[in-house]
N, C-alpha and C positions, 0 to 999 in steps of 0.2 A: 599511895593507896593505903587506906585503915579498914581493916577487915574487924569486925565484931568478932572476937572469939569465944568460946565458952557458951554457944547457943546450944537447946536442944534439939532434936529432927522434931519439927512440926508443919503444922499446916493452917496457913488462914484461907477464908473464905472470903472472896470480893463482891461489889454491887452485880461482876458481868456473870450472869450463870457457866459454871464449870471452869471457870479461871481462880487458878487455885495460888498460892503463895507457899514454896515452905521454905523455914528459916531449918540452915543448913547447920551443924558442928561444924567448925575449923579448926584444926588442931596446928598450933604453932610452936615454934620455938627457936634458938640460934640461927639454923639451917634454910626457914624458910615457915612453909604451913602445908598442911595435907588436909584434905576433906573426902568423905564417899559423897560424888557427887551425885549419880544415881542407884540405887541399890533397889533393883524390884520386889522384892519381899518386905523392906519398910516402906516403901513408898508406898503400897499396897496396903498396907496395914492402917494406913493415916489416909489413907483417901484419895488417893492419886487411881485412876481409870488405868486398868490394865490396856494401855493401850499401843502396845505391841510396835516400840521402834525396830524398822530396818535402816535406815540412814542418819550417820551424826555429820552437822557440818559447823565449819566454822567460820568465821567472819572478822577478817583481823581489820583494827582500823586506826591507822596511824595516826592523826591527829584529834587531840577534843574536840566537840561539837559535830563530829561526821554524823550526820543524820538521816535515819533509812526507814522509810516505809510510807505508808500506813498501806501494809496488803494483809489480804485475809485469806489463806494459803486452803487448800482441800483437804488436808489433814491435819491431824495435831500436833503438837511440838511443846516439847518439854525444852526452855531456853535455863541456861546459867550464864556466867562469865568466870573466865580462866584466870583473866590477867586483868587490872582496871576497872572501872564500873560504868555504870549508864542511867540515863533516866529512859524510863521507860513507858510506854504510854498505849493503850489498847480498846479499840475501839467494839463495840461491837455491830456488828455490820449484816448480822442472820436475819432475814425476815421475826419477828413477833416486837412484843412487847417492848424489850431492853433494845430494839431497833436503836443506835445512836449511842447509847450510855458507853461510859469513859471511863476508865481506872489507870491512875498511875504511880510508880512507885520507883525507885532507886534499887538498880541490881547490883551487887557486889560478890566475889565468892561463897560470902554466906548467905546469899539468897537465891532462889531460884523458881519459876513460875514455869504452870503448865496454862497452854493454850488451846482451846478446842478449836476445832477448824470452823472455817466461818468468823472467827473473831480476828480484827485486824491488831497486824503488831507494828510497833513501830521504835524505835532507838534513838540517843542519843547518849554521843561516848562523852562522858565526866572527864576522862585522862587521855591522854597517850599511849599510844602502844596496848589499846583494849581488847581482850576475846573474848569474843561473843559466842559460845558454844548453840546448839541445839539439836535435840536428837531429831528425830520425824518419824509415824507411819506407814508413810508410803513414799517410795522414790520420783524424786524429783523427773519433771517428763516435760518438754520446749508445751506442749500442748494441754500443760492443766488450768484450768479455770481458775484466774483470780477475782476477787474484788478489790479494787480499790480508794485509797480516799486522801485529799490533798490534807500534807502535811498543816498547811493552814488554815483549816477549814474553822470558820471564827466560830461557828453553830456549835462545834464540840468544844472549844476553850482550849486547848492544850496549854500549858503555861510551860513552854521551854525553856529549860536555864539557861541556854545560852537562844537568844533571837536568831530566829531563822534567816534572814540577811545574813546574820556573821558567824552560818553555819556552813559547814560544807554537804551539797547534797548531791544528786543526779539531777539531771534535767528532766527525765523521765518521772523522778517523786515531785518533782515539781509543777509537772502538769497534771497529776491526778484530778478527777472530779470532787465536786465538792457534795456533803451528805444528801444535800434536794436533789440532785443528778446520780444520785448511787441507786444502782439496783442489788438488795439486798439477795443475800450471798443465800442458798436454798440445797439443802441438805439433802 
């Protein structure tokens, strides 16, 4: 794993509205690396939605190429990674305009993305032994409303580094719908 060091706390702004990007500080040295992964008074300062986590989970995923998603959860989620990196890919899936539009980017512990709900997210692990962090706010419940959208859906393009043949997924991401059979996710 190569971690960028020597970033400052920032924030970009992407095509999908309210999907934000910030590159993170990493502080290294003999020992290993520390970072403040979420700190709500900068993160607040730079643009991030006070947007009130109660639940952090995590997602450990043993080999490269495990591939997970594309759902577009009822709430929001602030994702990082603890350990390894991922490509990452997110669709948006809300009724209007940006209906379909696609952003994706490579996460590592110096980067970390906020997700509005409604937008679908989706992973794939770079390395071995990868954690996938994210906060949420609201707790997870068997009965919330997802949407979502087949990892191969050709109409978005994903361009996966590793080909989804000789990824490992669920069977379950596997048969999602595809964008012409999605009914967008409604707020």
């Amino acid at each position: 794993m190569v971690i960028e060091y020597g970033k400052t706390l920032s924030v970009l702004e992407t095509p999908i509205p309210g999907v934000l990007v910030f590159e993170l500080p990493v502080h290294g040295d003999n020992r290993g690396w520390f970072k403040e992964n979420w700190q709500r008074e900068k993160m607040l300062a730079i643009g991030l939605p006070d947007f009130g986590p109660v639940q952090n989970n995590i997602s450990f995923n043993r080999s490269a190429g495990t591939t997970r998603g594309i759902h577009a959860e009822p709430w929001d989620k602030y994702i990082s990674v603890a350990n390894g990196s991922v490509f990452g890919a997110w669709v948006d899936l809300r009724a209007g305009d940006t209906f379909g539009q696609v952003y994706t980017t490579r996460i590592d512990p110096s980067r970390s993305i906020f997700i509005p709900r409604g937008v679908g997210n989706a992973f794939q692990t770079l390395e071995e032994n990868t954690a996938y962090s994210y906060l949420v706010n609201d707790h997870w419940r068997a009965d919330a409303q997802y949407t979502f959208l087949n990892l191969a859906d050709d109409t978005v393009r994903i361009a996966w580094p590793i080909p989804l043949e000789a990824a490992e997924m669920s069977e379950k991401d596997r048969s999602h719908p595809y964008l012409a059979d999605v009914v967008p996710f409604s707020l």
